[in-house]
PDB file of the backbone (N, CA, C, O) and the ligand in Angstrom, with CONECT records:
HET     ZN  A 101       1
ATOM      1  N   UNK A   1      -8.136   0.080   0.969  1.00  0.00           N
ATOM      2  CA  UNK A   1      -7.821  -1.167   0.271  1.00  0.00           C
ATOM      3  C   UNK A   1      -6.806  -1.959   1.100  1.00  0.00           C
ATOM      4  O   UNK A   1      -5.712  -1.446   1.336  1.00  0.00           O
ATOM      5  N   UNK A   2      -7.111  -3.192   1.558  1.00  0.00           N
ATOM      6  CA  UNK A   2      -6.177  -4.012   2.037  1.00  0.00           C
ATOM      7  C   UNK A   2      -5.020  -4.465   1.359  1.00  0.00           C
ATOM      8  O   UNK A   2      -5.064  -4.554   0.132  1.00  0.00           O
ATOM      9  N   UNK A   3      -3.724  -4.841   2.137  1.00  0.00           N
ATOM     10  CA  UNK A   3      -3.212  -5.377   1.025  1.00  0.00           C
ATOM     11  C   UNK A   3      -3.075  -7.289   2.105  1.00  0.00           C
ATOM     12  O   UNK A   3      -3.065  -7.598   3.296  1.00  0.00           O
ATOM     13  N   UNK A   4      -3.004  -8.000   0.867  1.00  0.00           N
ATOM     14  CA  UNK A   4      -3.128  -9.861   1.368  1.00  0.00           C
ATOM     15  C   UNK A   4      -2.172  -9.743   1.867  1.00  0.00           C
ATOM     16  O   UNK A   4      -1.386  -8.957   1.338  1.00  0.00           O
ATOM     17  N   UNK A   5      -1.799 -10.360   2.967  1.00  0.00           N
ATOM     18  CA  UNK A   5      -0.510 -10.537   3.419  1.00  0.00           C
ATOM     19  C   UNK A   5       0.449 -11.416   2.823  1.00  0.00           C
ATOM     20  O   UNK A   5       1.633 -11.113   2.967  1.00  0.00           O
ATOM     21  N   UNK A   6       0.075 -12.748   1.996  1.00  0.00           N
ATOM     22  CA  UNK A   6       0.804 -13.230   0.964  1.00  0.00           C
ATOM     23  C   UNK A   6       1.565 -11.943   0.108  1.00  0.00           C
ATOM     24  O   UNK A   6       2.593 -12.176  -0.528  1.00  0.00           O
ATOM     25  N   UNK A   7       1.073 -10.814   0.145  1.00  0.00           N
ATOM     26  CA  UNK A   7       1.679  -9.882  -0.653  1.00  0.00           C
ATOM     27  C   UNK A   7       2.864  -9.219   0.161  1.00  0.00           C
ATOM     28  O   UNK A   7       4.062  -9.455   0.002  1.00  0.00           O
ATOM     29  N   UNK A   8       2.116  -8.075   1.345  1.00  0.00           N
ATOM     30  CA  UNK A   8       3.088  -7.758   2.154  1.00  0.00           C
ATOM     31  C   UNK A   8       2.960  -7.480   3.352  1.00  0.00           C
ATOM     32  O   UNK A   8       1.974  -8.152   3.653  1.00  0.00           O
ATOM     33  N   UNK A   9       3.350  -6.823   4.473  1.00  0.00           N
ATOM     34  CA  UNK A   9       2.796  -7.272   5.518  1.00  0.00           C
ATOM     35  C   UNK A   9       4.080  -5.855   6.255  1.00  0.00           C
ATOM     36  O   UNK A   9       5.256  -5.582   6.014  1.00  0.00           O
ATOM     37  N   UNK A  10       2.751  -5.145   7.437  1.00  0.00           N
ATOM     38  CA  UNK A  10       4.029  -4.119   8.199  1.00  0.00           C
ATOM     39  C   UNK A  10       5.837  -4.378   8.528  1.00  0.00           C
ATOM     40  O   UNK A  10       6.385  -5.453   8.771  1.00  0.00           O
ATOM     41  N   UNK A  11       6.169  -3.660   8.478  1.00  0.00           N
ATOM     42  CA  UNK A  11       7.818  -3.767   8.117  1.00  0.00           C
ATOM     43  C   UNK A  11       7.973  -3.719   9.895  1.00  0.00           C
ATOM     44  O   UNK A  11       8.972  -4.194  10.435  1.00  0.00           O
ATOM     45  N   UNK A  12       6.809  -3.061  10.719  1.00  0.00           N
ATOM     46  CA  UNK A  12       7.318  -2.707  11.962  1.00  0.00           C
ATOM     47  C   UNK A  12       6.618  -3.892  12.813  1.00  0.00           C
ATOM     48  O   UNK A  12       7.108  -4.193  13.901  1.00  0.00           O
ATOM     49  N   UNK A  13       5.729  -4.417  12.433  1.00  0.00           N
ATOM     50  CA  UNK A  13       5.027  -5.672  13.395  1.00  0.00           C
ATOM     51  C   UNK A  13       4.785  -6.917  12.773  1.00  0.00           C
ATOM     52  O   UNK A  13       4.390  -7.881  13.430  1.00  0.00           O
ATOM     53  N   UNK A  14       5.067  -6.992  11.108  1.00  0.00           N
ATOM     54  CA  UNK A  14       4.155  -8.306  10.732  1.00  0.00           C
ATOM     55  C   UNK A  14       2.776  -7.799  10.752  1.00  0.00           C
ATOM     56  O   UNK A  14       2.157  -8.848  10.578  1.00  0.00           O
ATOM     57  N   UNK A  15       1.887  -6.865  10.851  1.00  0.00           N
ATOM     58  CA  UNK A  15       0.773  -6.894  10.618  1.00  0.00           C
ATOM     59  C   UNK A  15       0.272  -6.657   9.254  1.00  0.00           C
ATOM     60  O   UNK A  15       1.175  -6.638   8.417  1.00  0.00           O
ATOM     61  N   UNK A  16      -0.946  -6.466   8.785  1.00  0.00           N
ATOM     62  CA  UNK A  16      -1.589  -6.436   7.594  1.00  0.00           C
ATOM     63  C   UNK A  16      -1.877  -5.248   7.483  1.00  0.00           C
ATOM     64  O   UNK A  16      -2.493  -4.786   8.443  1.00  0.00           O
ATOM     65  N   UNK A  17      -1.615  -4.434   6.493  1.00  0.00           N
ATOM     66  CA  UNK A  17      -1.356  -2.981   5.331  1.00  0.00           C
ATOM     67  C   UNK A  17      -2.604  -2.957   5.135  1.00  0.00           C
ATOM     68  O   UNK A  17      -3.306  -3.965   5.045  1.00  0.00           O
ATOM     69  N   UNK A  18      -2.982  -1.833   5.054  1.00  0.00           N
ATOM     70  CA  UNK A  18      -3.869  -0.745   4.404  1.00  0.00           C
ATOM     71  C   UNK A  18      -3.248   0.354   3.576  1.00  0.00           C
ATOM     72  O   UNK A  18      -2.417   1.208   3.884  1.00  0.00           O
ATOM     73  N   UNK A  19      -3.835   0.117   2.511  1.00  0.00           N
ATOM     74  CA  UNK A  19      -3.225   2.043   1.349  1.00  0.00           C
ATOM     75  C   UNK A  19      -4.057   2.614   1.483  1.00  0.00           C
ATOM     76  O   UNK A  19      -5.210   2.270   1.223  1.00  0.00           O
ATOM     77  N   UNK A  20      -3.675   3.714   1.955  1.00  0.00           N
ATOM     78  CA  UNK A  20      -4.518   5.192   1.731  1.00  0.00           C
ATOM     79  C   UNK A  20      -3.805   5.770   1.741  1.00  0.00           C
ATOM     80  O   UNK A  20      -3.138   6.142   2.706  1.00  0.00           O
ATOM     81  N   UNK A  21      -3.702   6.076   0.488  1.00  0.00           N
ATOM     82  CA  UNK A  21      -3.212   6.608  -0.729  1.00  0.00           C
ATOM     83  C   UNK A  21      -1.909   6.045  -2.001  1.00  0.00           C
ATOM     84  O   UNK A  21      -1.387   4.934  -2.093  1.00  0.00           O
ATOM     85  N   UNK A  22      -1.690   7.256  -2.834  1.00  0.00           N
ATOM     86  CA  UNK A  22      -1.286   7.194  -3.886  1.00  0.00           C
ATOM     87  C   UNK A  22      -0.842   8.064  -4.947  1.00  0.00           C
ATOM     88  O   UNK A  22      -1.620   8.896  -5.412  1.00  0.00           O
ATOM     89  N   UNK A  23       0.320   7.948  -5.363  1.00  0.00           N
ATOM     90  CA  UNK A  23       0.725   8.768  -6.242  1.00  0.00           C
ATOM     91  C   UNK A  23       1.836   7.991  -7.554  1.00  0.00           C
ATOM     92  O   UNK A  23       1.853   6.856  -8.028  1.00  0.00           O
ATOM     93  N   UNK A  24       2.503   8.966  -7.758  1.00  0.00           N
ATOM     94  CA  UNK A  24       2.932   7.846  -9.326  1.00  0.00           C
ATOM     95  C   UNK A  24       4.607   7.715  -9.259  1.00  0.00           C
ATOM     96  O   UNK A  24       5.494   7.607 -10.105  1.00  0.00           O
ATOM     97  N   UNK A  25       4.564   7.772  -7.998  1.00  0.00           N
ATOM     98  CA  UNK A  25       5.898   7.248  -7.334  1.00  0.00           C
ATOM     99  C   UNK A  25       5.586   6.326  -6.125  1.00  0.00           C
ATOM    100  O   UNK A  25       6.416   5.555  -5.644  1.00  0.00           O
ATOM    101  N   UNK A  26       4.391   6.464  -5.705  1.00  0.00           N
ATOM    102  CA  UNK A  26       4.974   5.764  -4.195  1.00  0.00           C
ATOM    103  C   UNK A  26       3.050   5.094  -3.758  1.00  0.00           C
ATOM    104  O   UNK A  26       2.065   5.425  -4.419  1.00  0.00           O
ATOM    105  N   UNK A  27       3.023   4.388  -2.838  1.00  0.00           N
ATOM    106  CA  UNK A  27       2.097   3.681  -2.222  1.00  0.00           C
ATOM    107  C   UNK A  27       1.994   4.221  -1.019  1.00  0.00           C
ATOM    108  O   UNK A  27       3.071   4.185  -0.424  1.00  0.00           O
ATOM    109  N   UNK A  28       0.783   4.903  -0.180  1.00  0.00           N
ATOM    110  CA  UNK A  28       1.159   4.863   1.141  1.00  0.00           C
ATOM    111  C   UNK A  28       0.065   4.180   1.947  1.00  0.00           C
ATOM    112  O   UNK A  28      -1.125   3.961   1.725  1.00  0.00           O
ATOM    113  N   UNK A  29       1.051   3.869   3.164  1.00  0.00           N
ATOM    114  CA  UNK A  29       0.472   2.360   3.513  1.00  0.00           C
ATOM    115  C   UNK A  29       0.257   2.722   5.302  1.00  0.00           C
ATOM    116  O   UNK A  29       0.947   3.527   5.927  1.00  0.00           O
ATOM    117  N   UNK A  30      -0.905   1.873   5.886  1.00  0.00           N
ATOM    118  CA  UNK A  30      -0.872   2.235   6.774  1.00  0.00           C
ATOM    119  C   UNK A  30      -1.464   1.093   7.810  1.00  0.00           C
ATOM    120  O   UNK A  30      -2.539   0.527   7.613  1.00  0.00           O
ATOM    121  N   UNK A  31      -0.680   0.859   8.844  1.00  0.00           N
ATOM    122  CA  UNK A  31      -0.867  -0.528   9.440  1.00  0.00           C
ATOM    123  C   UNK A  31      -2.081  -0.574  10.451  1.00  0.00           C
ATOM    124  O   UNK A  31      -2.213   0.323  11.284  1.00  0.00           O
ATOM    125  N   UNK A  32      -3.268  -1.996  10.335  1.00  0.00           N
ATOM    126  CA  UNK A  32      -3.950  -2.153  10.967  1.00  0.00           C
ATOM    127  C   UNK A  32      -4.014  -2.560  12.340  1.00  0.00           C
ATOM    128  O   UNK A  32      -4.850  -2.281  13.199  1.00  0.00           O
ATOM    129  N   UNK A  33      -2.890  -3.333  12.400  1.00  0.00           N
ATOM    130  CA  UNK A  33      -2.542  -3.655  14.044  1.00  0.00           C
ATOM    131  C   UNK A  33      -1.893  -2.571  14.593  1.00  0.00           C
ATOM    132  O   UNK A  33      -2.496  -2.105  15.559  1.00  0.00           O
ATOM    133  N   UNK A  34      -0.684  -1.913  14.252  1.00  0.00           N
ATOM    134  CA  UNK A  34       0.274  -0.616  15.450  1.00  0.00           C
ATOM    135  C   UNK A  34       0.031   0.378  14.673  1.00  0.00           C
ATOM    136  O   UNK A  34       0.553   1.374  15.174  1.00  0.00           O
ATOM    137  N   UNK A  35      -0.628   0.690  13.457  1.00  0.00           N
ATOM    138  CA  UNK A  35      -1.086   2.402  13.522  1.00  0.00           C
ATOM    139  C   UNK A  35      -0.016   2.890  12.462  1.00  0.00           C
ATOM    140  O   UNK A  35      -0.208   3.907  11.796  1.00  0.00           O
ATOM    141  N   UNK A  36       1.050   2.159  12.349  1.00  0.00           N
ATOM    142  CA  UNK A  36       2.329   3.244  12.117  1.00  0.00           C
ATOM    143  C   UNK A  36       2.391   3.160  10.672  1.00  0.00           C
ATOM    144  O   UNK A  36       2.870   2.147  10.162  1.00  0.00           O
ATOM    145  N   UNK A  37       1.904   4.236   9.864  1.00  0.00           N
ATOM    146  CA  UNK A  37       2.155   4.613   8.387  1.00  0.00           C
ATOM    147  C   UNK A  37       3.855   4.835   7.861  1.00  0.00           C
ATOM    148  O   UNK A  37       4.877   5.196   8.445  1.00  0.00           O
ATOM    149  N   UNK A  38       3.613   4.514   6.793  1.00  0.00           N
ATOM    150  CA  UNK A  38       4.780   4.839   5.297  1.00  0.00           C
ATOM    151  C   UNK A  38       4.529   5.237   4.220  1.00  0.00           C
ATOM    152  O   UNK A  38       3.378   5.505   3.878  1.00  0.00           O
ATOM    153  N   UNK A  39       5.583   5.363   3.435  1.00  0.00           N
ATOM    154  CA  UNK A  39       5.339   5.379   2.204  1.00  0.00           C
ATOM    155  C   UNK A  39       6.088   4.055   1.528  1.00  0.00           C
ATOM    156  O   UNK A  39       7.000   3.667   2.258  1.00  0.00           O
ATOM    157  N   UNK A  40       5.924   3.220   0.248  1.00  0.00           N
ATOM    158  CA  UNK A  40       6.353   2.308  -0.426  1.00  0.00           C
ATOM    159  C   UNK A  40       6.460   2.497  -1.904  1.00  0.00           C
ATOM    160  O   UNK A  40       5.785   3.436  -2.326  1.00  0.00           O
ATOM    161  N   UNK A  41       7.069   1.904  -2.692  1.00  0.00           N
ATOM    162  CA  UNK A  41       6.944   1.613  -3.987  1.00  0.00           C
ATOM    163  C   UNK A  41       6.079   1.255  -4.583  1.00  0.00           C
ATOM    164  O   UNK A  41       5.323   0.545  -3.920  1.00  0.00           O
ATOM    165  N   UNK A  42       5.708   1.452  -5.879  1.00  0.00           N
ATOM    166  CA  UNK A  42       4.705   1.193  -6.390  1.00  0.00           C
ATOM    167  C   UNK A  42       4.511  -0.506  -6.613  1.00  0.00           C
ATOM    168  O   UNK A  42       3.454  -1.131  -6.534  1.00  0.00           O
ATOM    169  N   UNK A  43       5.794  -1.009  -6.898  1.00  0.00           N
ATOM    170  CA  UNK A  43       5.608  -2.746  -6.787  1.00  0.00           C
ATOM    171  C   UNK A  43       6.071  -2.982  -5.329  1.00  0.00           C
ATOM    172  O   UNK A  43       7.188  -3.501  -5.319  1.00  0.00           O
ATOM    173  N   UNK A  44       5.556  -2.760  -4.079  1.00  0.00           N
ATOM    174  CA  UNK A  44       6.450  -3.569  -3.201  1.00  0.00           C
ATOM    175  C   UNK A  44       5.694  -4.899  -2.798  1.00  0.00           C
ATOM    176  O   UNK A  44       6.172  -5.670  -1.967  1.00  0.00           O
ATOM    177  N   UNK A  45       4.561  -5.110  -3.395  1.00  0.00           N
ATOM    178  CA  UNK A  45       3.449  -6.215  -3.124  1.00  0.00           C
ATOM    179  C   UNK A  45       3.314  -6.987  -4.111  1.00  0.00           C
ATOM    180  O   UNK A  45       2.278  -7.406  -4.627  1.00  0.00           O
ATOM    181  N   UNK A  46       4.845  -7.254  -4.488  1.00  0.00           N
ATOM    182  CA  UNK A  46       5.536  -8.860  -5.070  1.00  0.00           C
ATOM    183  C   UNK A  46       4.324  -8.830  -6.340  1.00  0.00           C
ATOM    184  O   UNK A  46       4.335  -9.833  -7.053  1.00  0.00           O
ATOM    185  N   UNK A  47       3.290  -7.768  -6.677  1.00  0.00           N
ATOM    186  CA  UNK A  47       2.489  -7.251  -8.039  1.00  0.00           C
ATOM    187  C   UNK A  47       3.504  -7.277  -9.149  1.00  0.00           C
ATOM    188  O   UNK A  47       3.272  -8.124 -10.012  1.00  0.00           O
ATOM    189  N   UNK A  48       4.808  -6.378  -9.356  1.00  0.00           N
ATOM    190  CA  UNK A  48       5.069  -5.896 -10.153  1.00  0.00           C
ATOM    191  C   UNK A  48       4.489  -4.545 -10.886  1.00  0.00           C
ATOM    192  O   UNK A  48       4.424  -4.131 -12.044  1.00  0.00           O
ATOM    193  N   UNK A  49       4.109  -4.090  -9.600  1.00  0.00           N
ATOM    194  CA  UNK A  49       3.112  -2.684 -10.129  1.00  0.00           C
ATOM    195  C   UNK A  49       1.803  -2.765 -10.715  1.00  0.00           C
ATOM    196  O   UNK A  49       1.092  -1.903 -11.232  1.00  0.00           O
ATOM    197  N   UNK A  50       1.645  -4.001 -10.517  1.00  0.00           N
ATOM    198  CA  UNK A  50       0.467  -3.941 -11.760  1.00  0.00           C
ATOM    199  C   UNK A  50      -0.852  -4.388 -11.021  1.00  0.00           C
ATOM    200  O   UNK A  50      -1.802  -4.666 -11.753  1.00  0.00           O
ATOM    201  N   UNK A  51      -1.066  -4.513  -9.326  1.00  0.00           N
ATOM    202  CA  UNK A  51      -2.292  -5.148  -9.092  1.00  0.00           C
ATOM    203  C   UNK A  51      -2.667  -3.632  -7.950  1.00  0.00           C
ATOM    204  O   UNK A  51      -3.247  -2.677  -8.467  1.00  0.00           O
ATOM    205  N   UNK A  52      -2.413  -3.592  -6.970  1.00  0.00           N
ATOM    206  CA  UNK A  52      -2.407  -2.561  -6.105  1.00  0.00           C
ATOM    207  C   UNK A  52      -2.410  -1.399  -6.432  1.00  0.00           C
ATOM    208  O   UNK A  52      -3.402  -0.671  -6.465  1.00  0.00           O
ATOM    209  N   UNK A  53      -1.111  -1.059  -6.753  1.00  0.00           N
ATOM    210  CA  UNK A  53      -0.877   0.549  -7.498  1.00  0.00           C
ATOM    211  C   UNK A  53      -2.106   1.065  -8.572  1.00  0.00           C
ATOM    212  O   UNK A  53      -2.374   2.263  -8.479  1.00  0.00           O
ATOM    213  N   UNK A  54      -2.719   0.439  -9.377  1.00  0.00           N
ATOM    214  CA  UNK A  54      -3.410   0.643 -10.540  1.00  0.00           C
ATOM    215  C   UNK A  54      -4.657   1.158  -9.597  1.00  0.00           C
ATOM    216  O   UNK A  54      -5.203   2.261  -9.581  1.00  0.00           O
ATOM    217  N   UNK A  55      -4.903   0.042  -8.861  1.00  0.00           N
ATOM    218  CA  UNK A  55      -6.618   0.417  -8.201  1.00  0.00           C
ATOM    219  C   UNK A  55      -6.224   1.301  -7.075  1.00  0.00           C
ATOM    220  O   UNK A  55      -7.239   1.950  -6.818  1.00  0.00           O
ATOM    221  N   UNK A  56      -5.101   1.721  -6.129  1.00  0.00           N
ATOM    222  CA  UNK A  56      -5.106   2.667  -5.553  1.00  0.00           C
ATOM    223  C   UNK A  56      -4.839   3.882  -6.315  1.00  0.00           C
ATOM    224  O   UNK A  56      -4.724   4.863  -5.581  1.00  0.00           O
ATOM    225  N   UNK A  57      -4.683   4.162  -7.763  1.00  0.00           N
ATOM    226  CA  UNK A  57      -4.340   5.403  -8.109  1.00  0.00           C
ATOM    227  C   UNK A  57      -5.644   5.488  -8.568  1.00  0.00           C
ATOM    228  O   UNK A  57      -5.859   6.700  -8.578  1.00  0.00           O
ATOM    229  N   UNK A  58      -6.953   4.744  -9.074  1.00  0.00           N
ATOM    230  CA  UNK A  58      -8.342   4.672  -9.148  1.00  0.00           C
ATOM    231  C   UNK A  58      -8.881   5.328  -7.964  1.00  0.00           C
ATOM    232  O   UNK A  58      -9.387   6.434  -8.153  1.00  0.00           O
ATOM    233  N   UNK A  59      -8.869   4.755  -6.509  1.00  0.00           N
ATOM    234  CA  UNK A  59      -9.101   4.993  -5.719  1.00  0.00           C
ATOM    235  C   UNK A  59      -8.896   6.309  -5.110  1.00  0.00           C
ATOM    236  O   UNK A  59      -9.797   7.026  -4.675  1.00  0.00           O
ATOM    237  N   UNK A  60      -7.396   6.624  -5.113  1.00  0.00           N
ATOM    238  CA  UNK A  60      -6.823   7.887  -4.639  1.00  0.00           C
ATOM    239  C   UNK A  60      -6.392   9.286  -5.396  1.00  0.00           C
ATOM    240  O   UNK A  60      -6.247  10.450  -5.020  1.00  0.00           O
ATOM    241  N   UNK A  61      -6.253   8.559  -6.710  1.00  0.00           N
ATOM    242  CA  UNK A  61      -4.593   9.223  -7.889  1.00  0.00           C
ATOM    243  C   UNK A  61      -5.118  10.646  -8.101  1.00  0.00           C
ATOM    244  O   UNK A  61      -4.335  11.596  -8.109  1.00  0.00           O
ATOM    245  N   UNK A  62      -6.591  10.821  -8.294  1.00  0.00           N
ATOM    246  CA  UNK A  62      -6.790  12.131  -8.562  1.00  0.00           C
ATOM    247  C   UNK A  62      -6.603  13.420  -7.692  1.00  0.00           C
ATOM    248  O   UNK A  62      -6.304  14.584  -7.958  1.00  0.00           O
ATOM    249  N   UNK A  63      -6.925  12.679  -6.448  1.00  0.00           N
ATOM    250  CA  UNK A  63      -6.934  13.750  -5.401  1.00  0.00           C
ATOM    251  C   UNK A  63      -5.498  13.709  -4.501  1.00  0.00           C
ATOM    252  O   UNK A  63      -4.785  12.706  -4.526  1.00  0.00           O
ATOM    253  N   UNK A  64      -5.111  15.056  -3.606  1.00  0.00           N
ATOM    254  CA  UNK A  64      -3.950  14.821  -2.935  1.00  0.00           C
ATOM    255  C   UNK A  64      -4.515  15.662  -1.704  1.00  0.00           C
ATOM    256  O   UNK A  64      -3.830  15.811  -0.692  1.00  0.00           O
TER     257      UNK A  64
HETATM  258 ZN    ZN A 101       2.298  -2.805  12.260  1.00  0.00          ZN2+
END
């Protein structure tokens, strides 16, 4: 799942986020331009928790 860059955008280049994965603390995110993964908050995509997090714990939440 992408995330818009209006939302948020790599902390290490400005590039555009990918989540893969999820849990019920944290987002993890992983950059399409330099490669370099994290972990984030469940709102850090200016959502309020409520747009991203929901469909990546759809996507991911069951499995670890
Ligand atoms: Zn990057």
């Amino acid at each position: 799942m992408l995330v818009d860059l209006k939302d948020g955008y790599c902390r290490t280049c400005g590039g555009q986020l990918e989540i893969t994965g999820a849990n019920d603390a944290t987002l993890d995110v992983e950059c399409t331009e330099c490669g370099d993964g994290y972990a984030v908050e469940t709102d850090a995509f200016n959502d309020g928790g409520v747009t991203y997090w929901p469909q990546a714990m759809v996507e991911f939440g069951e499995e670890c």
